[in-house]
Structures are given as C-alpha cells and as structure tokens.
C-alpha positions in Angstrom: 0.0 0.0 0.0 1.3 3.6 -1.2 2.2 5.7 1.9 -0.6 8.4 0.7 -3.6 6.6 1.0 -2.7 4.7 4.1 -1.9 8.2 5.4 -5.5 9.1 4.2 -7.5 6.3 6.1 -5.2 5.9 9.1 -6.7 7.7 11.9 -6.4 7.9 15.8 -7.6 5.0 17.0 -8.1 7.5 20.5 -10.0 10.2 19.6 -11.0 8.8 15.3 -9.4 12.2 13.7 -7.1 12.3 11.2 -3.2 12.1 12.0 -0.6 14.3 10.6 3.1 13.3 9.6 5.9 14.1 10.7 8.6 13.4 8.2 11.5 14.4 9.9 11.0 11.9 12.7 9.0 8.9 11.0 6.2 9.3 13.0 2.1 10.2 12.5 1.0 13.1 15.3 -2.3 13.7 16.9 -2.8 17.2 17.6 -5.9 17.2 19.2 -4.5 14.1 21.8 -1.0 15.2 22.0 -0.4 11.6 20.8 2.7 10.7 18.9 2.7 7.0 16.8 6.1 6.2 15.7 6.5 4.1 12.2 8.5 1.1 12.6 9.7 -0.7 9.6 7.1 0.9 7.5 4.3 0.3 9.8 2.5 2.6 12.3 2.9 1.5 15.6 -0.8 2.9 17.1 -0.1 2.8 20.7 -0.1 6.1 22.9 2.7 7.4 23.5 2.7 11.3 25.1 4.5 13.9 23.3 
C-alpha cells in the first residue's frame, strides 16, 4: 500500500481524527491528543505514546 492513501484512512484509534506526519522523525501526530505513533519498519505502531 502507497504511503498516501494509508496516510488518508489511518486515523487515531483515541479520539478517530485524522493524524498528521511528521517526516523528519518517521512518525504520525495527533494534535488534538497530544499523541505521537512512531512508524516502525514501515508500519504505524498505534499505541499512545505522550509527546
């Protein structure tokens, strides 16, 4: 799967909003939960970790 549409349905599986990337660090963001989801080996790792 391209990394643009799994960037498209991917969500927050805390608060269901859409996640942001964050290139520089591999890693999808959500600003409303102050949630960071690193990406390991090309796969998002979706469990909370606080900023």
């Amino acid at each position: 799967m391209r990394k643009e549409l799994l960037f498209q349905i991917i969500v927050c599986p805390i608060c269901y909003r859409k996640l942001s990337f964050n290139s520089k660090r591999e890693e999808l963001v959500c600003n409303i939960d102050n949630v960071i989801f690193p990406i390991r080996y090309g796969i998002p790792v979706l469990l909370k970790n606080k900023i």
